[in-house]
N, C-alpha and C positions, 0 to 999 in steps of 0.2 A: 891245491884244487878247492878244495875248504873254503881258505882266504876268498878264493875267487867268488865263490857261491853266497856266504854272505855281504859282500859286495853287491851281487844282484837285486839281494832282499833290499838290502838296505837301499838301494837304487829305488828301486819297485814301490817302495812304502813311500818314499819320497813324492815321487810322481803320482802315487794316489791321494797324498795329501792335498798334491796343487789340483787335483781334478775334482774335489769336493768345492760344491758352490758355498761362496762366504756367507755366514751365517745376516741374517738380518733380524732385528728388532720389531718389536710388534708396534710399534707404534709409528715406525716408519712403513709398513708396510699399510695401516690403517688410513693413515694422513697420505700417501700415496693413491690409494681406494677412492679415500673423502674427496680427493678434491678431482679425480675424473667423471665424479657424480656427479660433484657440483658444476664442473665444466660442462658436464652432459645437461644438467637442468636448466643450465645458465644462458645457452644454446636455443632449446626448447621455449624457455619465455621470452627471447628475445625476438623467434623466430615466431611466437604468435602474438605479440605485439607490433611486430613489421605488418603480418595478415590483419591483425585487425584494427590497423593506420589505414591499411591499402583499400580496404575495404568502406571505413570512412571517407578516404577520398572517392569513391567508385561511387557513393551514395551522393556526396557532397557535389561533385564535380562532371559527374557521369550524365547520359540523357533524359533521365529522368525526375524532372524538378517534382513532382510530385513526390518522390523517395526525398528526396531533402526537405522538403517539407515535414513528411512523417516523420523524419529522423529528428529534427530539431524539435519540432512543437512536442514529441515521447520526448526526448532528454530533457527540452525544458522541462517538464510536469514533473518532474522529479526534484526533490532536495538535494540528494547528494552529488548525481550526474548532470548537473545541470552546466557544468566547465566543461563538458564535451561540445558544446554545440561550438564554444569559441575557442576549440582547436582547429576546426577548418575551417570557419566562418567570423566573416566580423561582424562585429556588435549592430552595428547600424544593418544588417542582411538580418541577423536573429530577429531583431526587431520587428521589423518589416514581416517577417513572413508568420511572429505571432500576433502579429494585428488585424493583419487580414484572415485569422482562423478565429478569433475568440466566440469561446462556448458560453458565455455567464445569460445568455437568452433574454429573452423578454422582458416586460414590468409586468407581465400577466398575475396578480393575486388570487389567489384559489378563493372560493366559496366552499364554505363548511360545508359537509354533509351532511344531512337529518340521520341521524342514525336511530335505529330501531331501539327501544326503550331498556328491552331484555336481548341481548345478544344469542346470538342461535345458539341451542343446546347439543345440537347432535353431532357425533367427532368428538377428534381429542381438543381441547383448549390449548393446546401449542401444536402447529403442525409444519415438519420440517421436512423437505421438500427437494433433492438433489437436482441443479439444475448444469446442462450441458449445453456446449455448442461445439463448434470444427475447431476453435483455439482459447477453448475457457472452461473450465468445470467451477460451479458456485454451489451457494447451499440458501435457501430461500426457506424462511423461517414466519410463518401464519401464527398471529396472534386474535385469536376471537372477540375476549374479552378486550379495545381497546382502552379501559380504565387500569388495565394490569402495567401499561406501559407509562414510564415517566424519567427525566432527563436528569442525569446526575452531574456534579460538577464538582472538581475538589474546591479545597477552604480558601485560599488564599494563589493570588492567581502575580503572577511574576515573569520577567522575558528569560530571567536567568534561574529563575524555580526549577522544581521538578514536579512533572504530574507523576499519575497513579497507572499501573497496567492495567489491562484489561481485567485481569484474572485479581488482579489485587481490587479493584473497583467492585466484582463479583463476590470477593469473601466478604468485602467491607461492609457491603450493603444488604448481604442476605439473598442475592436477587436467585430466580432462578438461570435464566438467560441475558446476555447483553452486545452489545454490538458499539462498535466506536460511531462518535458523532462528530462534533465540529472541525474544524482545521486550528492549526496551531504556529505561533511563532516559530519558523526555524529557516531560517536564511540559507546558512550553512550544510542541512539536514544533517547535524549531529546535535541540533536541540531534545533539551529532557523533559520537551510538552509543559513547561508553565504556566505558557500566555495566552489564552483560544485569539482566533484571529474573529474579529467582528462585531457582534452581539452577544451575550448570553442573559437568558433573562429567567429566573428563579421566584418562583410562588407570587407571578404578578409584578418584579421589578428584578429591571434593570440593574446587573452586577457588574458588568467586565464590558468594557467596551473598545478595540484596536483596530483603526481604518483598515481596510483591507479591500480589495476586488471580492473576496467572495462575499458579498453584499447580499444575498436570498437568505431569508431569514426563512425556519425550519422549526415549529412546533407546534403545541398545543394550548387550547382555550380549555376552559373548566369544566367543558362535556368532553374532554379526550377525543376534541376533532383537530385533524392535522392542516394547519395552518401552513401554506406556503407563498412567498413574495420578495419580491425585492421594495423594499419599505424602510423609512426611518423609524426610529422608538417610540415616539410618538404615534406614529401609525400602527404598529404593532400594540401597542396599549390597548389604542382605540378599538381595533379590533378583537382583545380581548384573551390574546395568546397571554399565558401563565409563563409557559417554561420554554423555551429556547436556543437557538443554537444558529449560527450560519455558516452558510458553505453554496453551494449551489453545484450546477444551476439545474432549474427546475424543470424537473421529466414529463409530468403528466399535471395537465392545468384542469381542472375542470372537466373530467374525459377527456378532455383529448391531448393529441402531444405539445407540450411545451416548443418554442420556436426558440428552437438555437441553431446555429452553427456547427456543425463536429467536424471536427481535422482528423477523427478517424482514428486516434493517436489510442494504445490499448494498452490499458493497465491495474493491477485488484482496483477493485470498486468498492465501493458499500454505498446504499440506496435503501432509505426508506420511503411507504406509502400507504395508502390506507383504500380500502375497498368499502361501494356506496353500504354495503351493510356494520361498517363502521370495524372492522379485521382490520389488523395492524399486519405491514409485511416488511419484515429486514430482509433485505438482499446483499450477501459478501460474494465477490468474487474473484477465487485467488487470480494470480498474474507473476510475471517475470520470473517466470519456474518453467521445467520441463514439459510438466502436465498440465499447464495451463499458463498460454502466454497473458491472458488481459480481455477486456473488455473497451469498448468505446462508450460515451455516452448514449447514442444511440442505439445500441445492442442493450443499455440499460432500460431504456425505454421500451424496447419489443418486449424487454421480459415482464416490464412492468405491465405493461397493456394486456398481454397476452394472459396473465394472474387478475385480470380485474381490479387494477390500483385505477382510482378516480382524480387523486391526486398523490405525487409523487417528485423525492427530490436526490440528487447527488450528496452523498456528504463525503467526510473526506476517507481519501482512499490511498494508495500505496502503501507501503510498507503500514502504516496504523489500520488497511482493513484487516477486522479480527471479530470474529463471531463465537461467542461460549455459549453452549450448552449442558446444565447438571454438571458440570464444574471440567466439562474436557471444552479444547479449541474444537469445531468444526471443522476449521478450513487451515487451509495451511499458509501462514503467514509468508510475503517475503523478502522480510528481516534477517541476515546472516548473523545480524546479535542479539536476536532475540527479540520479542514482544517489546513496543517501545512506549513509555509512558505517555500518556494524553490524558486533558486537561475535562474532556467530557466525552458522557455516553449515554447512550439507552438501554435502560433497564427495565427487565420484565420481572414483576414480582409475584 
């Protein structure tokens, strides 16, 4: 009976071995994990790359040419997205539908303002200004005194250079506030700001010179009045601008609004102008973020009229609009790598 009984056991143990699950290894069971994740994430971007194919086509191809319109002439303005337009569209269509929109406006040359001898005393000498609308928040920044204001540029200017940031252009100079100014070579948009695209003209002559469309030349004569035009070097001499920069195009001529074209197309800005009391005004306004999709040129223009700018102009904007104050950013850039070097700016001292 005995015999029989540990027989049982011995049966019993048997059978509870086989019913224990086989041991597994940590790193199989990890690498098992990892890659239903990755299956899962792999899934997820593939399936929001299909939506936002399909969605290109519904813009590109759908009833509304005005939507393809916006959508092209916004991706062109851009550096680095500008190979979207010629995923659904061909070359010869992009073409065509940025010609028949171009912003670069008028020949209209501004006439200086007389400005008042001693600038007004009362208020702070900087005054900075939050400004809003239904898909833009900006930061609008009053300069009283405008002899405080003046154009910086780094040393030596190159396609394959690197310029200076904003915040590095601020410590360098001492300034208190600054704001980006011209446009820059970058085809690709992953240039490191060397080259300014156009004009730049420093203490009365001519420095840097690269053909470019933005042809509006953007600065100041030796009474700190804001010169604005589309003009050759020669014409800009004559007229007596010191310091400069171009970009365009130009907002406000003489009181009134500059004649351009807008395609409406909305993205950060920076805009400067000057009021007939001779007050300097930077306007940044972020774009292609959350909390603020952009601006058009025309919405630059209301705000400028609306602030008493006499004359007023675009400079360059996307990812390089960037406004410092006492050593923070204002606005919030959007750059996903950061503050991107450029080649010139305005500085408040």
């Amino acid at each position: 009976m005995s015999d029989v009984i540990l027989e049982e056991k011995e049966i019993a143990a048997v059978n509870t071995e086989e019913l224990k699950p086989p041991k597994k290894s940590f790193w199989k069971g990890f690498f098992s994990v990892f890659g239903k994740v990755m299956s899962c994430f792999g899934a997820f971007i593939l399936t929001v790359l299909i939506t936002a194919y399909a969605a290109g086509c519904l813009i590109c191809y759908g009833p509304s040419p005005a939507a393809k319109d916006f959508f092209v002439l916004t991706v062109t303005e851009t550096s680095a997205l500008k190979f979207l337009a010629n995923v659904y569209l061909p070359q010869a269509e992009i073409d065509e539908i940025i010609a028949g929109s171009e912003e670069m406006g008028g020949g209209e040359i501004t006439e200086p303002p007389v400005i008042p001898e001693t600038p007004p005393a009362e208020g702070e000498p900087i005054e900075i200004i939050t400004v809003k609308g239904d898909l833009y928040v900006g930061k609008l920044m009053i300069i009283k005194d405008p002899s405080r204001v003046s154009i910086y540029s780094i040393d030596k200017f190159d396609v394959e250079g690197r310029g200076e940031t904003l915040m590095e252009i601020y410590n360098k100079t001492g300034a208190i506030a600054a704001i980006n100014a011209g446009g820059f070579y970058d085809p690709q948009g992953v240039s490191d700001g060397g080259m300014p695209l156009g004009y730049v003209f420093r203490d009365g002559k001519l420095v840097s010179f690269l053909a470019s469309k933005y042809d509006t030349i953007i600065g100041f004569d030796a009474d700190h009045r804001l010169i604005i035009g589309r003009m050759k070097a020669k014409d800009a001499l004559a007229k007596g601008i010191v310091d400069a920069v171009s970009f365009g195009p130009a907002l406000v001529v003489n009181g009134n609004r500059a004649k351009i074209t807008s395609n409406g197309a909305l993205h950060p800005r920076t805009a400067i102008g000057q009021r007939a009391d001779g007050a300097i005004m930077f306007l940044v306004i972020d774009g292609r973020q959350p909390h603020s999709i952009g601006i058009s040129h025309k919405g630059l223009q209301d705000l400028m009229i609306e602030y008493g700018a006499i004359n007023a102009a675009n400079l360059d904007g996307g990812s390089s609009s960037m406004m410092i104050y006492q050593g923070e950013y204002l606005n919030k850039h959007s750059s996903v790598t950061g503050p991107r070097p450029i080649p010139t700016a305005f500085i408040i001292k």
